[in-house]
C-alpha positions as CSV (number, residue, x, y, z in Angstrom):
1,X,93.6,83.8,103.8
2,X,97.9,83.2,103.9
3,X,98.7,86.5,102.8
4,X,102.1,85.1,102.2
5,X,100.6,83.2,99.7
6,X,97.6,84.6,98.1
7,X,94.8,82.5,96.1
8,X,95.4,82.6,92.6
9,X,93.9,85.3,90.6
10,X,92.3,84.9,87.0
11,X,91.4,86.9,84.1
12,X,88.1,85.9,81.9
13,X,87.9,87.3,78.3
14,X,85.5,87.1,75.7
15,X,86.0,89.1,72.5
16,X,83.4,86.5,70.4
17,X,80.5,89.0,69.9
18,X,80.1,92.3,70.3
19,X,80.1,92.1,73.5
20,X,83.5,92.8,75.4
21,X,83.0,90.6,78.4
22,X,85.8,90.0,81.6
23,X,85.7,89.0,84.7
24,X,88.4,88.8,87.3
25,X,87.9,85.7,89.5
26,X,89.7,84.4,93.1
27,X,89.4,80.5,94.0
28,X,89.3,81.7,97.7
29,X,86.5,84.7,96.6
30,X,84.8,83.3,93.3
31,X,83.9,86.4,91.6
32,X,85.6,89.8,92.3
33,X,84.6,92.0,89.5
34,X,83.4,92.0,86.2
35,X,82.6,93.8,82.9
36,X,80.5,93.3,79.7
37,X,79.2,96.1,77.3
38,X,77.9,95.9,73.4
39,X,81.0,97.9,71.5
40,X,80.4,96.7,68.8
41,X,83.3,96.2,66.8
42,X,85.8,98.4,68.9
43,X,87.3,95.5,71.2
44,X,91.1,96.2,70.2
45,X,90.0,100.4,70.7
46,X,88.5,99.8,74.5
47,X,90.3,96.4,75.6
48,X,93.2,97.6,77.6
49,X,91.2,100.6,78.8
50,X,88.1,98.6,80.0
51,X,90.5,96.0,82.0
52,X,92.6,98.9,83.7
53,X,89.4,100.5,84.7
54,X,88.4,97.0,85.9
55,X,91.8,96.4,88.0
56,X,91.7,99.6,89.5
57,X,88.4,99.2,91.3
58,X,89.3,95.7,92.5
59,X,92.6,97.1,93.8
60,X,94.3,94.3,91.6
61,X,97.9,94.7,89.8
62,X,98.5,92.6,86.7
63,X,101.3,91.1,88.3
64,X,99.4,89.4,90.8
65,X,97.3,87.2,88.2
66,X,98.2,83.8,87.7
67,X,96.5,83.3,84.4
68,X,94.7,84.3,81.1
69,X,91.8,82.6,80.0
């Protein structure tokens, strides 16, 4: 890997269900870490605290993704 010019990194949301489902993804990795629980209808409650938990054990910063999808 360049590490003066990392692979892109990507965040995977779904909301649709009751399922809260992300992934965070790599094109030089693939998968890096991911995420999916039934909450029910408590998406906006546990969003932001789900994908902070998520960033912290891949060592990621939100800065460094390069997109939203």
């Amino acid at each position: 890997m360049n590490t003066s010019n990392p692979a892109p990194l990507y965040l995977g949301l779904d909301t649709a269900t009751p399922f809260l489902s992300f992934a965070l993804w790599s094109s030089e990795k693939g998968l890096l870490a991911s995420f999916s629980k039934n909450i029910g209808r408590d998406h906006a409650k546990r969003i932001m605290i789900e994908i902070d938990k998520l960033f912290q054990a891949s060592n990621v910063l939100p800065s460094q993704l390069a997109g939203i999808s």
